[in-house]
Each structure stands twice: as C-alpha cells, then as structure tokens.
N, C-alpha and C positions, 0 to 999 in steps of 0.2 A: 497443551503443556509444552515452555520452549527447553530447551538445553541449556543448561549452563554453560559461557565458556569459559577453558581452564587460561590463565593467563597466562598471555605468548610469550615465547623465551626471546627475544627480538635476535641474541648472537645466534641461534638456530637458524634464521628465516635465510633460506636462500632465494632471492628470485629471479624467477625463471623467464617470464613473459612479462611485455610493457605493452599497453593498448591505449592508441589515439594520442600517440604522439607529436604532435605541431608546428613545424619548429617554427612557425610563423610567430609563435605563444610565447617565444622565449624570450628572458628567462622563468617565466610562469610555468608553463607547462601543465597550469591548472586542469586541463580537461583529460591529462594522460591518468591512468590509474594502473595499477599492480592485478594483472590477470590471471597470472600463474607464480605459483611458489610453494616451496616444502619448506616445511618445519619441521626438522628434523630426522631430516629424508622422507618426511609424510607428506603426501600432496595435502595444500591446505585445503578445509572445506569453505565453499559460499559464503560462511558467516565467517570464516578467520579471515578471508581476503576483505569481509566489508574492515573489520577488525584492520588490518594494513593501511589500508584505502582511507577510514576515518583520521588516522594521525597524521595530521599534515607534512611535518619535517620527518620524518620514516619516509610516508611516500616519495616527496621530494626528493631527499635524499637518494633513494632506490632507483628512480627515476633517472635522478643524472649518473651513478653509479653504473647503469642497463646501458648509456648509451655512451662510453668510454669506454 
C-alpha cells in the first residue's frame, strides 16, 4: 500500500542542496536535481524531492536560484 502525497505548498519549499551540477550543461543544467529541502521547516521525504525533481520549471528555477 503507497501513501498518498499531500500537495506541496511550493511558497514553503526551501532548498537546501543541488546535486550534479555541470556547468559544462549550461544553460540546461538537465542532469542537476533538488537533493535536499524543507517544507515547511520539514525535511522533505524521498517521494516529495521526486515530487520537486518531476516539475521541470520548479526545478530549474531552484536550480539557478542555489547557485546565485
């Protein structure tokens, strides 16, 4: 049986960690993803980062965000 997830508040998500950043990739940066982050001071769990990670402009977004 899987868990339901509850949907993510996106103004909550703080994040923390950027993994496999490239900058060879730029400006893609396709292969970085969102490692670490809280939602709402909660560390996310595995399925909320795939949840981050699946939304392309979120991630992106985050992505160039983490490294400014």
């Amino acid at each position: 049986m899987t868990k339901e997830l509850k949907a993510i508040d996106y103004s909550k998500v703080e994040i923390d960690e950027v993994d496999n950043i490239d900058h060879r990739d730029y400006p893609d940066y396709c292969d970085a993803y969102i490692s670490c982050a809280y939602i709402d001071g909660v560390k996310a769990t595995p399925e909320q980062l795939d949840v981050l990670n699946d939304d392309d402009q979120f991630r992106y977004e985050s992505i160039m965000e983490y490294m400014n």
